[in-house]
C-alpha positions as CSV (number, residue, x, y, z in Angstrom):
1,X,91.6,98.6,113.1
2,X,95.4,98.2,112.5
3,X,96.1,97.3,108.7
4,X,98.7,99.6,106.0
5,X,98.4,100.2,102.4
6,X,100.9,101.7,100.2
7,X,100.2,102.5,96.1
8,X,102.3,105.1,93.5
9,X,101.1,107.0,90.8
10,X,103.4,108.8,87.7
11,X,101.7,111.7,86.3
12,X,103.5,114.7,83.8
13,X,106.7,113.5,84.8
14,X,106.0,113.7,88.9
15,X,106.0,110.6,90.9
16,X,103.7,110.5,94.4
17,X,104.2,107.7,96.6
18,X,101.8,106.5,99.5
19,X,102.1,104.8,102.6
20,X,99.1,104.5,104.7
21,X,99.6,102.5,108.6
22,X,96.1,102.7,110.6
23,X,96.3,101.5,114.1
24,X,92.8,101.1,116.8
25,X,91.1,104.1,117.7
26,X,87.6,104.9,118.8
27,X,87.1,108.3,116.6
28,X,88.6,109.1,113.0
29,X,92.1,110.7,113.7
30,X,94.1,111.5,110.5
31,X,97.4,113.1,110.1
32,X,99.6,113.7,106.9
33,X,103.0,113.6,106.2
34,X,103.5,116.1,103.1
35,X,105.6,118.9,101.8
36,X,104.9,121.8,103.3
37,X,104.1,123.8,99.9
38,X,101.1,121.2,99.5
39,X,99.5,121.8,102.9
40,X,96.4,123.3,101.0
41,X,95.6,119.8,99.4
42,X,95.0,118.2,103.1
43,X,91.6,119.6,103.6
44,X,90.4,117.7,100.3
45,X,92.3,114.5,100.9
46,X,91.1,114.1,104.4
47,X,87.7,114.2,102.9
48,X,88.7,111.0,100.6
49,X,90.1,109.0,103.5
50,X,87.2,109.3,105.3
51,X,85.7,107.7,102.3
52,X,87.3,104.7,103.8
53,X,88.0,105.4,107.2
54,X,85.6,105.7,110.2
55,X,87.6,104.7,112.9
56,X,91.7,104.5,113.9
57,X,94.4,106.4,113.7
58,X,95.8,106.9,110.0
59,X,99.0,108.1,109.5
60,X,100.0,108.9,106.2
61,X,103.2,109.4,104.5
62,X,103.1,110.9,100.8
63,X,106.4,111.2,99.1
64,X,106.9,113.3,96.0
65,X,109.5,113.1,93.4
66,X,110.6,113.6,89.8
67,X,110.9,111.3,87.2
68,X,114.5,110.9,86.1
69,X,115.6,113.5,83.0
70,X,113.0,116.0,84.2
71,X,114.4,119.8,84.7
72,X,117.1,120.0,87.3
73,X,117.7,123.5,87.0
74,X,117.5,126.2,89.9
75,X,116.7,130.1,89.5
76,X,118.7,132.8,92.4
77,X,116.3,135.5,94.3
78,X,118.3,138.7,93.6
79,X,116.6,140.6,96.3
80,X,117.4,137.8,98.8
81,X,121.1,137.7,97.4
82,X,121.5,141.5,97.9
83,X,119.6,141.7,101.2
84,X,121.9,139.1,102.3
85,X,125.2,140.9,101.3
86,X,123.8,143.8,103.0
87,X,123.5,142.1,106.2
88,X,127.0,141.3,106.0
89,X,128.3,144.8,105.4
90,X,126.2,145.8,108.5
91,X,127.4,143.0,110.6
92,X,131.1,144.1,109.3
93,X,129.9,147.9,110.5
94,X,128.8,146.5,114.1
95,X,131.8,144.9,114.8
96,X,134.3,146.9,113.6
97,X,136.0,144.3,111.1
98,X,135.6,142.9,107.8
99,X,133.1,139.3,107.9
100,X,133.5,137.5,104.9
101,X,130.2,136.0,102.9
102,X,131.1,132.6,101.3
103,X,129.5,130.9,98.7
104,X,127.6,128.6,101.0
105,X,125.9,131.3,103.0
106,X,123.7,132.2,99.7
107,X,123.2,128.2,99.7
108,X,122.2,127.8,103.1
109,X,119.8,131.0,103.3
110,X,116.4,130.4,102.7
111,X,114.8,131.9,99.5
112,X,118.5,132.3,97.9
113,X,118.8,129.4,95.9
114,X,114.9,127.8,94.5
115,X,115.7,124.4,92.8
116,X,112.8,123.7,90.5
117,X,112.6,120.2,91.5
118,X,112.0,121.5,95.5
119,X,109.3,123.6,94.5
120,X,106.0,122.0,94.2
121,X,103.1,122.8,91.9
122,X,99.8,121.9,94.3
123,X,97.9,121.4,91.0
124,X,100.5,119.2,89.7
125,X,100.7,118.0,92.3
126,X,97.7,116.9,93.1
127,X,97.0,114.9,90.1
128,X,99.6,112.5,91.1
129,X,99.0,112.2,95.2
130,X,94.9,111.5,94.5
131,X,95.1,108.4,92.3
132,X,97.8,107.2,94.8
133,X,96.0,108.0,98.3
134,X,93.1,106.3,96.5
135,X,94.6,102.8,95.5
136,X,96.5,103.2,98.6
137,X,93.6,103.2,100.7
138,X,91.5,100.4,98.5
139,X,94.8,98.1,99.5
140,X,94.4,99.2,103.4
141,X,90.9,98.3,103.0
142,X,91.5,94.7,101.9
143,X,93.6,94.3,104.5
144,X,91.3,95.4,107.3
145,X,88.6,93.1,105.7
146,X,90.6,90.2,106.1
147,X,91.3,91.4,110.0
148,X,87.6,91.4,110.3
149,X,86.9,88.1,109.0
150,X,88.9,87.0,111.6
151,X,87.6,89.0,114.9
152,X,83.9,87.9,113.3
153,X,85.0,84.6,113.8
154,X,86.1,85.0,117.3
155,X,82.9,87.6,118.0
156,X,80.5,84.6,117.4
157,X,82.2,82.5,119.4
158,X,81.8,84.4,122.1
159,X,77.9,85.5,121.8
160,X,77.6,81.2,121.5
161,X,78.9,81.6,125.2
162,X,76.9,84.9,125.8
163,X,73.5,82.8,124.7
164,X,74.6,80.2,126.9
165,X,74.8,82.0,129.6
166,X,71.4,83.4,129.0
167,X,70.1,80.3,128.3
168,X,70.4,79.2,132.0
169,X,69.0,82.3,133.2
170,X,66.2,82.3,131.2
171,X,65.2,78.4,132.5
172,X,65.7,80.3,136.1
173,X,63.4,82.9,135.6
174,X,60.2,81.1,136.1
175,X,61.3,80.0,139.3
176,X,62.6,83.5,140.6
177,X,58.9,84.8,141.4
178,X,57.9,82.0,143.2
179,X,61.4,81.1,145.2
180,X,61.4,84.8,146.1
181,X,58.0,84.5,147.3
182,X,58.8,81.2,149.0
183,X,61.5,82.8,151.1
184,X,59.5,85.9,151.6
185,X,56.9,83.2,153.6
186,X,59.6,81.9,155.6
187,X,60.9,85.0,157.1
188,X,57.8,86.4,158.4
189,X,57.0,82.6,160.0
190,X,60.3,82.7,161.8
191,X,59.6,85.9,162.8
192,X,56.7,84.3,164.1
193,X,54.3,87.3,162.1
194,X,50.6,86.6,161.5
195,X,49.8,86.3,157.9
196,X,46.4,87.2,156.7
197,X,46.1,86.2,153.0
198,X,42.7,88.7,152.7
199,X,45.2,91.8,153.6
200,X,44.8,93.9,150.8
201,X,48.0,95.8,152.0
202,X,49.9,92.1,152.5
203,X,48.6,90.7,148.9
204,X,50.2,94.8,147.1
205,X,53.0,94.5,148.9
206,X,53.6,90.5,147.8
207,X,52.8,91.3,144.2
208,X,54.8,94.4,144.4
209,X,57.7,92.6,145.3
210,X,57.4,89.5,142.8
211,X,57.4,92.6,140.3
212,X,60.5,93.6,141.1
213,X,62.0,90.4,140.9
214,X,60.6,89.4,137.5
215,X,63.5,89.4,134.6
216,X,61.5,88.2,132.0
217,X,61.6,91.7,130.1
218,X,65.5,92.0,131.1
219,X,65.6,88.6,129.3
220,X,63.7,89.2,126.1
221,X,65.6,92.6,125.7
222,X,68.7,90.6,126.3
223,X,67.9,88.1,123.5
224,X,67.1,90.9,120.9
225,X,70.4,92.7,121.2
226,X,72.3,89.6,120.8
227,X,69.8,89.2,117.9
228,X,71.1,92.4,116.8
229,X,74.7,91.9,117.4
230,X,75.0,89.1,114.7
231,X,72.6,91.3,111.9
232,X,75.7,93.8,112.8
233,X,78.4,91.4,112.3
234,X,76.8,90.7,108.5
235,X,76.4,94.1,107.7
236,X,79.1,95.4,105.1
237,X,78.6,98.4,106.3
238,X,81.0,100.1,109.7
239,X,78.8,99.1,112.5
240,X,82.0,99.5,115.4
241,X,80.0,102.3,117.2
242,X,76.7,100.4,116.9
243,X,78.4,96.8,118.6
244,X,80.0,99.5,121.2
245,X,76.7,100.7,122.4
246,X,74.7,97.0,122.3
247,X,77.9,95.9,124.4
248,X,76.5,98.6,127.2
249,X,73.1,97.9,126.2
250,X,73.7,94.2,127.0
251,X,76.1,94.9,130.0
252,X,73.0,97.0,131.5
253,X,70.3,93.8,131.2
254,X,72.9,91.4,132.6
255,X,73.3,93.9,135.7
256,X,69.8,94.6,136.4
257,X,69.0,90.6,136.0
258,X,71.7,90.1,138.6
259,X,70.5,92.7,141.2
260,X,66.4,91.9,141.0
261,X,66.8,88.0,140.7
262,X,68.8,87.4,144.1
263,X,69.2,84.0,143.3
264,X,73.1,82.5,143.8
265,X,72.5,80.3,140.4
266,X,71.7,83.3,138.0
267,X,74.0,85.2,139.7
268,X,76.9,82.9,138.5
269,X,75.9,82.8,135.0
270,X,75.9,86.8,135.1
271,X,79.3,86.8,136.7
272,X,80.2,84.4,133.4
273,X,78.1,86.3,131.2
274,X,79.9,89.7,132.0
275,X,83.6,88.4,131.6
276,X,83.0,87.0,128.3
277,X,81.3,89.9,127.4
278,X,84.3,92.3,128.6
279,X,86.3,90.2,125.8
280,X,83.8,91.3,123.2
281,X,84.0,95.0,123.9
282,X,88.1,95.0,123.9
283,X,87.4,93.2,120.3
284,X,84.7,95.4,119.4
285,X,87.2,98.7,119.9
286,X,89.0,97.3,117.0
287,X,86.0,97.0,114.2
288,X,85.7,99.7,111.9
């Protein structure tokens, strides 16, 4: 589900802001934006957005910075300086000619020149960025709720439609046995065949075939997922994979009442009854 959340938190004079944007995915697929220095925290704060998050993409940005006044001094690496110098001198050697080292090559080499404010402590810091991930992710969770009210709304409108659909074929069903049967009579009159109602072999084969065009079970399975479909819908807990399996669970019934019933009547209401359903499943991606 798409939604965004964003929260700071101030703690021993370090700042940690969070921004959290989720967009629709099927599985859980997290991915931080943090210094590099605090890429140990990431295992422990994936486990607290999965608190909250069972589906979608999260991205999630956390920002770190001191409060104003704190210490803004920086501390030189001798070793690196020398090395450095050395380098120099042994470029100089190479080429035969003197190359100057200026005051912003020690800046710009790494390890030089450590600022104290560029350095950060992971258990510092990871007092500030968990209170902050947290409330961030309790505001991205309101807003997906109120997302979810909405595609409710538009899910039970949709099953009304579904259970209409099934509505007509279930008044059809008594009549597909017997139509069957009906038609079943008329082609072996035209083609002018004998029948002999004390066949044994005639009377299986009859009964055989009205069993395969009885939908009644297809039907009664059919009304007790979309039965199970709305307990889903009032469930407060994530039930996205559970509606994405009833969706296949109910596309299978509407396909086998289709192919065993024949009949051009039920055969339009599955044709309806499998569009609006295709609408539910691109809605049902979206649910948590």
């Amino acid at each position: 589900m798409t939604g965004f959340g964003r929260a700071e938190h101030a703690d021993d004079g370090l700042i940690a802001r969070v921004e959290i944007a989720t967009v629709n995915r099927k599985q859980a697929d997290i991915h931080f934006s943090l210094p590099r220095e605090l890429t140990a925290l990431e295992a422990d704060l994936r486990k607290l957005v999965l608190r909250f998050i069972s589906r979608g993409r999260a991205n999630i940005s956390i920002h770190l910075e001191r409060v104003s006044g704190c210490d803004d001094s920086f501390s030189v690496n001798p070793d690196r300086a020398r090395a450095l110098e050395t380098a120099f001198n042994k470029i100089s050697d190479l080429v035969g000619r003197p190359v100057a080292l200026e005051a912003s090559d020690f800046i710009k080499a790494p390890g030089v020149l450590t600022f104290s404010n560029s350095v950060w402590d992971v258990n510092e810091a990871e007092k500030a960025i968990h209170p902050a991930l947290e409330t961030s992710l309790k505001n991205l969770v309101q807003m997906r709720k109120a997302e979810g009210a909405d595609l409710k709304t538009d899910l039970l409108k949709r099953l009304n439609t579904l259970e209409t659909h099934s509505s007509v074929i279930c008044k059809a069903t008594s009549n597909v046995v017997e139509r069957q049967r009906e038609l079943l009579h008329n082609r072996l009159r035209e083609a002018e065949i004998e029948i002999d109602l004390n066949d044994e072999r005639l009377l299986k084969e009859i009964a055989l075939f009205a069993d395969r065009c009885d939908i009644s079970e297809e039907t009664t399975r059919l009304a007790s997922h979309i039965n199970r479909f709305r307990e889903y819908l009032d469930s407060s807990e994530p039930v996205g994979r559970s509606l994405d399996f009833l969706c296949q669970e109910i596309n299978r019934e509407f396909n086998t009442i289709g192919s065993k019933a024949n009949d051009a009547g039920i055969g339009q209401s599955v044709v309806g009854a499998k569009t609006e359903l295709e609408k539910i499943r691109e809605q049902v991606q979206n649910i948590e």
